[in-house]
N, C-alpha and C positions, 0 to 999 in steps of 0.2 A: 474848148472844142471837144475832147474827150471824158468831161467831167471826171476828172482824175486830181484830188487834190496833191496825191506826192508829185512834185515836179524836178527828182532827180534823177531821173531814166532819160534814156537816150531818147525815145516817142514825145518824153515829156519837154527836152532840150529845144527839141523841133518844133513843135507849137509854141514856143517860149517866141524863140526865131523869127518863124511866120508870122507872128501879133508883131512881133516889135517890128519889122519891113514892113508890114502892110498900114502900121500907125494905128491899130485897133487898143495903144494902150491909154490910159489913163493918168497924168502925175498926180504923185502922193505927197498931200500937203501936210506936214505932220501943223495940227493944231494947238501945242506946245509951243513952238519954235516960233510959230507965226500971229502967235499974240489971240487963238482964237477959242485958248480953251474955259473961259468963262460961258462963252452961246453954249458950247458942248454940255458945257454942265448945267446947264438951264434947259438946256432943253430935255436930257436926263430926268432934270428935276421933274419936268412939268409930266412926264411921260408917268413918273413914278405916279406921281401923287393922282391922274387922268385914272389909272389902271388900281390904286386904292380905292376915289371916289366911284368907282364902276362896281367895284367889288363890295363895296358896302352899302350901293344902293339895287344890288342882288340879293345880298342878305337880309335887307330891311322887308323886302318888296317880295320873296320868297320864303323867309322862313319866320320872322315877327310876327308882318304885318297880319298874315291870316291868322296867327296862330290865338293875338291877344283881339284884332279889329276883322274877324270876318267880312262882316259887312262892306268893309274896303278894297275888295277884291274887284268888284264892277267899277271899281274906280282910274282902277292903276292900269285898266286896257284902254279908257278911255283915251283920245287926242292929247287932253290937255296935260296930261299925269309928265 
């Protein structure tokens, strides 16, 4: 409510309070405990390697491809690229 992440203050107690009476919280599933940290780490995984293959078809398509295939420039704006 206050965008304040210390929540040791008296202000901070208070909206602590207020969420938890009004039921505006959330429970915390630890995914360890609950058998679910294999998906966590797959999914991890796949984020990882989404955010390589992105970054290496920036560098192909940005700094290779013109430099050795000019020519291939009209290509890589095309639809199909």
């Amino acid at each position: 409510m206050h965008n304040s992440w210390d929540k040791n203050d008296r202000k901070g107690a208070k909206v602590i309070m207020h969420l938890l009476s009004q039921g505006m919280t959330k429970p915390f599933h630890d995914p360890l405990v609950h058998g679910h940290m294999h998906l966590q780490e797959l999914a991890n995984t796949y984020h990882q390697i989404s955010r390589i293959r992105t970054r290496c078809y920036h560098s192909l398509v940005n700094h290779y491809l013109p430099l050795f295939f000019p020519e291939f420039e009209r290509y890589v704006n095309s639809g199909r690229s």
